[in-house]
C-alpha positions, 0 to 999 in steps of 0.5 A: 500500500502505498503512502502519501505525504500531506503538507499544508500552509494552512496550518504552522509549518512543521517544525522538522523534517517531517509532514504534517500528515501521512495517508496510508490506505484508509488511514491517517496519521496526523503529526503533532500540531502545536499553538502556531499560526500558519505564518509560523509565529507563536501564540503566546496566549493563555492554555485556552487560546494554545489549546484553541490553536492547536486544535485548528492546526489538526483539523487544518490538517485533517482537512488537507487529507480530505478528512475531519477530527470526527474520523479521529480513532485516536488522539495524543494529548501532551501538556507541559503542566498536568494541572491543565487537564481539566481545562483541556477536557472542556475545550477537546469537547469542542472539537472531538464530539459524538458517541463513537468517541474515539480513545486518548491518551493524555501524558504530561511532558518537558515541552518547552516555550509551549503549552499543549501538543496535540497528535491523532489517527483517523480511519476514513474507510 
């Protein structure tokens, strides 16, 4: 099966040698996005306003692939301070919603000059 890079400007750019996304059959696997503009510059906000940020950079992505957040199968959650969790269920809420939710895993993580990294799967078969 072969696989397809997905790069987008819609989105901040990848911070590495990497894609913002790969389809590989009926899947996606999206790379981590962060709180970043498209223009690459940071959002230096609030937890809310990076966590808001990051989340339009995935979905930005997802579009790109020709997919949406609600196909997401899995979803990784980093967040520098774990004190943020809360916080963050309400606002994942926004944008992962439906009854076939799909599974989470959640870590705190070193990261540093941002708040919030945000990775999903989806299944579009």
């Amino acid at each position: 099966m072969p696989k397809r890079a997905i790069v987008t400007d819609k989105a901040a750019p990848a911070g590495g040698p990497y894609s913002h996304a790969v389809v590989a059959g009926d899947t996606i696997y999206l790379a981590g996005a962060v709180p970043a503009l498209p223009d690459g510059s940071w959002v230096k906000g609030s937890f809310a306003e990076q966590a808001h940020a990051a989340f339009r950079n995935l979905a930005a992505v997802a579009e790109a692939a020709g997919a949406s957040l609600d196909q997401a199968v899995r979803v990784g959650v980093y967040l520098r301070d774990f004190g943020d969790f809360a916080e963050f269920n309400e606002i994942y809420a926004q944008y992962i919603k439906g009854d076939n939710l799909p599974v989470r895993t959640t870590l705190p993580v070193p990261l540093e000059g941002f708040d919030i990294e945000i990775d999903a799967i989806l299944y579009v078969g």
